[in-house]
C-alpha positions in Angstrom: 37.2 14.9 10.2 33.4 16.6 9.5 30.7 14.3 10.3 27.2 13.9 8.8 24.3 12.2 10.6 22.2 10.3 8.0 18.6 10.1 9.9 14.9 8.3 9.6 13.3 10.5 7.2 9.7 11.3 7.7 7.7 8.7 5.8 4.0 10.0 5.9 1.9 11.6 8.0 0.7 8.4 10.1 4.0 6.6 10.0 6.0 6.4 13.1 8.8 4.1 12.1 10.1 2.1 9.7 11.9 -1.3 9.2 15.8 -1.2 7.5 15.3 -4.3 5.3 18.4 -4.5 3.8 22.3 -1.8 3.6 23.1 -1.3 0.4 26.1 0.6 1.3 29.1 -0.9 3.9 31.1 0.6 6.5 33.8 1.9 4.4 32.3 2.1 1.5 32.5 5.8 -0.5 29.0 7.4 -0.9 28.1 9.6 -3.4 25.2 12.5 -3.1 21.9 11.2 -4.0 23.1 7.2 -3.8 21.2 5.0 -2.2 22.6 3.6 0.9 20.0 1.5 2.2 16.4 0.2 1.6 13.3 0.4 4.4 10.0 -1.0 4.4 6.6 0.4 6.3 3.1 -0.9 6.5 2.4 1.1 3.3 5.4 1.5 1.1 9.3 0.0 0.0 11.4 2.7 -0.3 15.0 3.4 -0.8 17.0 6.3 1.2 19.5 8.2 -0.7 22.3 9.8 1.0 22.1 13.7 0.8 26.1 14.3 1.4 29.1 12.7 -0.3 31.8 10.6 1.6 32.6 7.6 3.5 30.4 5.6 5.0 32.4 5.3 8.7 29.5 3.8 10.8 26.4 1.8 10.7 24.5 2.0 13.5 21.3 -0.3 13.0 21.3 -4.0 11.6 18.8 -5.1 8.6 15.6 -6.3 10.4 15.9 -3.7 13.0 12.4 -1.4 13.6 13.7 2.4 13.9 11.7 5.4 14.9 11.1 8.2 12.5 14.2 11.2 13.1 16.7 8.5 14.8 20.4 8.5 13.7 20.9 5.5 11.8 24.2 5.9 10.1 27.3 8.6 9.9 29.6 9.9 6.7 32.4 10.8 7.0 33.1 14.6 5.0 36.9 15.0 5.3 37.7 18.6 5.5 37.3 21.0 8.8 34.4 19.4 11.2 33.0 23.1 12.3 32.3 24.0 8.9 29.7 21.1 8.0 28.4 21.2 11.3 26.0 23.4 10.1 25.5 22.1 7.2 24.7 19.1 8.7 22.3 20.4 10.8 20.5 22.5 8.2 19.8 19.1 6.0 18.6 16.8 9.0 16.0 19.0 10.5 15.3 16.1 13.0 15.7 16.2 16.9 18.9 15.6 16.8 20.0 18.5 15.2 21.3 20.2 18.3 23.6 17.1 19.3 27.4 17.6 18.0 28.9 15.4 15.3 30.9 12.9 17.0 34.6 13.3 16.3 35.8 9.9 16.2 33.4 6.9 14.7 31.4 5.2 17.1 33.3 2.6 19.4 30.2 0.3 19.9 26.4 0.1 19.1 24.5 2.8 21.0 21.4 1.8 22.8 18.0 2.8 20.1 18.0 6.1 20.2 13.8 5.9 19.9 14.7 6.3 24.0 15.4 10.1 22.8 12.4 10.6 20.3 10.2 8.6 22.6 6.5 11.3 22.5 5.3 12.1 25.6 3.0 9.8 27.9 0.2 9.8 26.3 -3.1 11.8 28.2 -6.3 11.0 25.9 -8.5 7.9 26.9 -7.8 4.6 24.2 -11.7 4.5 24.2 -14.2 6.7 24.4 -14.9 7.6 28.2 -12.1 5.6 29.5 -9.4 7.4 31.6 -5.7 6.1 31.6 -4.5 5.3 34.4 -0.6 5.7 34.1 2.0 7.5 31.9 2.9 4.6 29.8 3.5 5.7 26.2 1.2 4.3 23.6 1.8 4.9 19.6 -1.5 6.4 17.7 -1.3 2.5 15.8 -1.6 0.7 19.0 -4.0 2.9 20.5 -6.0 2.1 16.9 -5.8 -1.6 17.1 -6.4 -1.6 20.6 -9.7 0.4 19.6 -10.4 -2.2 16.8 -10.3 -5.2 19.3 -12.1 -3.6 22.0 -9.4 -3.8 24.4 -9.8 -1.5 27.2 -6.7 0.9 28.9 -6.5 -1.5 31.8 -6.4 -4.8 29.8 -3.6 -3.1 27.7 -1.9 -2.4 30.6 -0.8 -6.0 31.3 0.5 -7.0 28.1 4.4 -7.1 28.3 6.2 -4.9 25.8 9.2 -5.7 24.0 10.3 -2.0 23.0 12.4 0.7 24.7 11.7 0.5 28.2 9.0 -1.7 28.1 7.1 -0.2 25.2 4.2 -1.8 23.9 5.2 -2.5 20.5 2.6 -3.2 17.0 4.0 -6.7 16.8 3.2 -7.2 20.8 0.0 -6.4 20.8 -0.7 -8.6 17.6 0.7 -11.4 19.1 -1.6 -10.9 22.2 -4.8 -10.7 20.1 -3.8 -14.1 18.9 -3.2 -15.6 21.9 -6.3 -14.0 23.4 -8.7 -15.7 20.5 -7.1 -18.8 20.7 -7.0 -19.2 24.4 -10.8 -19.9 24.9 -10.6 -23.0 22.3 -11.5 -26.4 24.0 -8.5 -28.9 23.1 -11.2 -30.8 22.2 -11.9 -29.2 18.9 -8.6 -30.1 17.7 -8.8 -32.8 15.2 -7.7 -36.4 15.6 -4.3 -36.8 13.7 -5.2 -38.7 10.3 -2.4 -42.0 9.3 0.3 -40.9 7.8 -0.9 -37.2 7.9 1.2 -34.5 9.7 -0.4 -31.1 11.0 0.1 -27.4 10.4 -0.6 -24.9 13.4 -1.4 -21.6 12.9 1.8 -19.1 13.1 0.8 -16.9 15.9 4.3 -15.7 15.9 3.9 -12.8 12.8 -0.7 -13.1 12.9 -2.1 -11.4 9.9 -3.5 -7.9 11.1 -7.2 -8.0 11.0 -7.8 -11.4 10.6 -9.6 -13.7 13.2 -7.1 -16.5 14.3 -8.6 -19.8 15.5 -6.8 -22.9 16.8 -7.4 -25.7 14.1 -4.8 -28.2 12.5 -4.3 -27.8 9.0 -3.3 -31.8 7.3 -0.4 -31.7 4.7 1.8 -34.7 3.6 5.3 -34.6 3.8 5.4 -33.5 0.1 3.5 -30.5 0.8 5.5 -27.1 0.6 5.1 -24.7 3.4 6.2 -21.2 2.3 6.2 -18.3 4.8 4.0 -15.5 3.9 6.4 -12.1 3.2 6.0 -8.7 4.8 3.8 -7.3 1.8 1.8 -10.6 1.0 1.0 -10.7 5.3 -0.3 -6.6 4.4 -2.2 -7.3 1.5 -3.9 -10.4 3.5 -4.9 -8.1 6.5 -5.7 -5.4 3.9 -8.3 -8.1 2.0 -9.8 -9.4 5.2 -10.2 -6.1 7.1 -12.2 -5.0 3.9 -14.4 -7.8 3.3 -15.0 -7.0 7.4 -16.1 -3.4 7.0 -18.0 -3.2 3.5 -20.4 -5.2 2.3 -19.4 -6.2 -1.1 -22.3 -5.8 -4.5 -20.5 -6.3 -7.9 -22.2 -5.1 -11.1 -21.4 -6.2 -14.4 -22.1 -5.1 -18.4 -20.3 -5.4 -21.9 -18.8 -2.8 -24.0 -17.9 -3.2 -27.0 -14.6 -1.9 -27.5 -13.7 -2.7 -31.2 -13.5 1.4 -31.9 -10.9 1.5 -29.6 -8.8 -1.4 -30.0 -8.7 -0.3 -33.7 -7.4 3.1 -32.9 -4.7 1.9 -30.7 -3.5 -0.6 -33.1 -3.5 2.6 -35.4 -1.6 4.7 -32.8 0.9 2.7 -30.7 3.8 2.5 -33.1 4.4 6.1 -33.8 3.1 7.0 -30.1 6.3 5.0 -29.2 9.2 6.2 -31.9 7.4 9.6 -30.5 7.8 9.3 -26.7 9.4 6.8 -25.9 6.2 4.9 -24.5 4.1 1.9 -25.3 0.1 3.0 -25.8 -2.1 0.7 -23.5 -5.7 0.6 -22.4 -4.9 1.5 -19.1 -5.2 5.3 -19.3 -8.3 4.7 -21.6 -10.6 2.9 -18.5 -8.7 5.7 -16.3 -10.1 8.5 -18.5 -13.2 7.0 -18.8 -13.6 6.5 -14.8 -12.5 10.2 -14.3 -15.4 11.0 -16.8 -18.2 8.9 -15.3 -16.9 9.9 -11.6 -17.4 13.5 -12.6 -21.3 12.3 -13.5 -21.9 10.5 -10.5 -19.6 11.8 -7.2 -21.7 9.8 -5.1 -19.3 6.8 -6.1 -16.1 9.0 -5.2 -16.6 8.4 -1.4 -15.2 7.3 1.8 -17.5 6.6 5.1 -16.6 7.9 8.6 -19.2 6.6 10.4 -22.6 7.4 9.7 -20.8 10.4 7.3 -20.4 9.9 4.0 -17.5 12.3 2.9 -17.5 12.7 -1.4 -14.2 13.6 -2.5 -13.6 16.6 -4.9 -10.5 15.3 -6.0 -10.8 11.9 -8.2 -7.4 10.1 -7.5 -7.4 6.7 -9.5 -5.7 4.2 -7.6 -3.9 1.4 -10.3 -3.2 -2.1 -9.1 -0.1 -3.2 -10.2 0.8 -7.1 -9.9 4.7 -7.2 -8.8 6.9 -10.7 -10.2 6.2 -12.2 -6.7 2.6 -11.9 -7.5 2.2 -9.3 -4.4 -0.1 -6.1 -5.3 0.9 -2.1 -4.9 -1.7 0.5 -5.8 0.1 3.4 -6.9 -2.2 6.4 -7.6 -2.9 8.5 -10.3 -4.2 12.1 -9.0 -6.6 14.5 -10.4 -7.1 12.1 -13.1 -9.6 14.0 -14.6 -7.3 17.2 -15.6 -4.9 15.5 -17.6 -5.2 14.1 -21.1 -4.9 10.6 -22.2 -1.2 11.5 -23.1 -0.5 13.0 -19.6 -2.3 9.5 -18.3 -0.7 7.6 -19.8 3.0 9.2 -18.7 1.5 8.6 -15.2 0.6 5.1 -15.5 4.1 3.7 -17.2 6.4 5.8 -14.6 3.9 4.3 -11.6 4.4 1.1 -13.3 8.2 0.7 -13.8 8.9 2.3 -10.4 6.1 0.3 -8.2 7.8 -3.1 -9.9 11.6 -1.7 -8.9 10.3 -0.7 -5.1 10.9 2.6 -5.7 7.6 4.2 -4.9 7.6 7.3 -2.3 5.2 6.2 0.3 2.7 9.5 -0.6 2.3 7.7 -4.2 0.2 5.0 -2.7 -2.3 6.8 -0.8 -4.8 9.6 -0.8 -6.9 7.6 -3.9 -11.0 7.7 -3.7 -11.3 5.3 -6.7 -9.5 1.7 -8.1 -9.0 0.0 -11.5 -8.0 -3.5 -11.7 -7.1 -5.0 -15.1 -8.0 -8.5 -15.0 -7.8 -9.2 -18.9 -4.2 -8.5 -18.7 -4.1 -12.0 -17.8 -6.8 -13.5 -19.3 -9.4 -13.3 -17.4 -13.1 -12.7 -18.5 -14.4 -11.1 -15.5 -13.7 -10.8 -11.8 -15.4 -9.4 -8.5 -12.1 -7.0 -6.9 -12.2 -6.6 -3.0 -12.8 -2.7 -2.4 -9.5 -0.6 -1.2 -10.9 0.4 1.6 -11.4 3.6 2.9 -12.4 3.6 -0.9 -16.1 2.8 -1.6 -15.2 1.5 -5.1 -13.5 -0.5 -7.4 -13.6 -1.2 -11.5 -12.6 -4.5 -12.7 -12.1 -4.8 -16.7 -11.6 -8.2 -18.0 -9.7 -9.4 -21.0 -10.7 -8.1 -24.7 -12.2 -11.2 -27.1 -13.3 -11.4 -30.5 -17.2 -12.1 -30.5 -20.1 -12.5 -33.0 -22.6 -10.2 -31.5 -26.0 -8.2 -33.2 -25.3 -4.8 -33.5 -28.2 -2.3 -34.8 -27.0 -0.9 -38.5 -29.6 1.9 -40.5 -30.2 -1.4 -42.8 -31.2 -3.5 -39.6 -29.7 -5.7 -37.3 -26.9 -7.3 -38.2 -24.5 -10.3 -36.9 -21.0 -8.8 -36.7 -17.8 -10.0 -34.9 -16.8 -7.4 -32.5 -13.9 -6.5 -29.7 -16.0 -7.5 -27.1 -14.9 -7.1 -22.6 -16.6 -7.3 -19.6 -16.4 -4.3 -17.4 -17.6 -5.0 -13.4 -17.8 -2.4 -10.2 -17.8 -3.7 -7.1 -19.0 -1.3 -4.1 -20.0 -0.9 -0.8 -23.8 -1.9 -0.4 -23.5 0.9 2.6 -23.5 4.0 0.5 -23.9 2.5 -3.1 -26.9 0.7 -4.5 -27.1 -1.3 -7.2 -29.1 1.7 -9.4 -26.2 4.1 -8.5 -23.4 1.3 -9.6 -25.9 0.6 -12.1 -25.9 4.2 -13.5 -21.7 4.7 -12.9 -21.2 1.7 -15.4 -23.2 2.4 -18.2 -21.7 5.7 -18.4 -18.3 4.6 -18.6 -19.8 2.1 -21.7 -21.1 5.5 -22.9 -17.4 7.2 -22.9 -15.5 4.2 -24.2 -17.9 2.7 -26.9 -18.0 6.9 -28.2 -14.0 7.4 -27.4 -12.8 10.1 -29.6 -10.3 8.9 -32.0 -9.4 12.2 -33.5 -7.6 13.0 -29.9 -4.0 14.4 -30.2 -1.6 12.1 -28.4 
């Protein structure tokens, strides 16, 4: 019987491996082409892997939970027919390192060791920090060499901590757990509170730390009524995410009103036949996105990342769209070159992104590469907010929640007291490369492309 090696596909440029959360497909069970067979998670992204052959599942060669390297074998399909004529088929749809290893004849008998032994990179040669030789050939991945950076852990400190990967490798997870223990093991026992009656104590969970946080030693007082719930994989991300930013930038948040009454009437106008049309409901959402493309194209300087003591402005002006999931976790799919599509083509964008981000079934490319973020606070009622910048981003626009308000508008008879679709709209930015006259500038502009919106636009 042919054979087909299902491998770790290549997840992103700066992903290594990835984490098989859950088989949606059993040993046995027939497969078709394009099926999903099982779901994987990464720092950035949940995605599903489809199978690119049809068959039987025969063999399963990694458990849910397991960490696997990018190009390892990680499950085999049985073809039926002659073996030496998919042989090459096989091997021309993998393209991974193991394309020059034969397809087993029989199923496997029992669990190989993790075949990361086989994709292991060579012993790595560059110093961890700047000037620093290393000392031996122990392999280090780019993301510990970047942590290690981060926490100003030198080569020969790293070289001590124990390893719980392939041959001793020094793991993400290992080194995480020894910054912990590091900034806990200088705290005096004596800061530790004194138990209060009938008071229990939470520790800190050292075990799974949240990346970029500072961890201290302090007892945390709950009754017995209390409910503790474990942070999840993307909640423990977005924390790290949140702290790391709040680390690097400092945060200014600008705020102003627009009156939006122009527009609000021209959806209520358009949305019905928009949807008998195609199929889609009309938000705001690709309004605020249009009208950050707009003012981005006025002011670039707020379309930056910083390297340093480099600011780099980006050409491209790649909105990045927080979307709240049911668990109340966060994914920022991306809306690219925003600024060359119309409102219909944005809004196509922003539903698809939407419906997919909430389903996991995001490619991991669709939530990076974006200079610039919206958050849509209004959606859920509230007025106004102060976002956290997605870093390397240098900005982020917060719109709050539309509400009917008297307000003096100018008319050629004179001021007059008018009740009006009223929102607050709020940037916040980095204070390093974005002053308060710049953010200042951005937002008004956008109030000047939404309160003169074009309602004769073709949808």
């Amino acid at each position: 019987m042919a054979k087909f090696e299902i491998v770790m596909p290549k997840l992103g440029e700066s992903i290594i491996e990835a984490t098989i959360t859950k088989w949606l497909k059993k040993e046995g069970d027939s497969v078709k082409e394009d099926e999903s067979i099982l779901e994987i998670a990464t720092d950035k992204v949940d995605s599903e892997i489809p199978s690119p052959v049809e068959g039987t599942l025969v063999k399963v060669l990694f458990n849910e939970g397991d960490v696997v390297a990018i190009g390892t074998v990680i499950a085999i399909i049985d073809l039926g027919g002659e073996a030496d004529a998919v042989k090459s088929k096989g091997t021309e749809k993998t393209k991974t390192k193991t394309e020059a290893k034969p397809a087993p004849a029989e199923p496997v008998s029992e669990k190989p060791q993790p075949v990361t032994e086989k994709v292991a990179p060579e012993p790595v040669q560059e110093p961890l920090n700047d000037n620093e030789p290393v000392g031996s050939d122990r392999f280090y991945s780019p993301l510990v060499k970047n942590i290690a950076k981060q926490e100003n852990i030198s080569s020969q400190e790293l070289e001590h901590i124990p390893g719980t990967g392939s041959e001793g490798r020094l793991t993400k997870q290992d080194l995480l757990n020894y910054i912990a223990t590091r900034a806990t093991a200088s705290i005096p026992t004596s800061s530790i509170q004194s138990p209060i009656p009938n008071t229990q104590y939470l520790t800190p969970n050292t075990q799974h730390p949240i990346p970029g946080a500072q961890h201290t030693q302090s007892s945390i007082p709950f009754t017995g009524e209390d409910q503790v719930i474990e942070m999840d994989r993307v909640r423990q991300l977005i924390a790290g995410h949140m702290v790391k930013s709040v680390q690097t930038s400092p945060h200014v948040t600008s705020f102003v009103e627009v009156d939006m009454t122009k527009i609000v009437t021209w959806r209520d106008q358009h949305k019905d036949d928009f949807f008998k049309r195609q199929g889609l409901k009309l938000t705001f959402t690709p309004v605020f996105i249009e009208a950050i493309a707009k003012a981005v194209r006025d002011y670039p300087q707020v379309n930056a990342s910083v390297d340093g003591t480099r600011v780099l402005i980006h050409k491209d002006i790649n909105v990045g769209m927080a979307v709240s999931l049911p668990n109340f976790n966060l994914i920022v799919p991306v809306i690219r070159n925003a600024d060359q599509k119309n409102l219909f083509g944005i809004q196509r964008d922003v539903t698809d992104l939407a419906e997919r981000t909430r389903a996991s079934k995001l490619k991991p490319d669709e939530i990076t590469g974006g200079t610039i973020s919206l958050t849509n606070l209004g959606s859920f009622g509230t007025l106004a907010g102060t976002p956290i910048i997605n870093q390397p981003q240098t900005a982020i626009v917060a719109v709050g929640s539309i509400k009917k308000r008297p307000v003096v508008v100018e008319t050629p008879s004179g001021d007059a007291i008018m009740i009006r679709h009223m929102m607050i709209l709020s940037i916040t930015y980095d204070h390093r490369v974005i002053d308060g006259a710049l953010g200042g500038l951005f937002l008004n502009k956008m109030v000047f492309y939404l309160e003169n919106f074009d309602t004769n636009q073709n949808l």
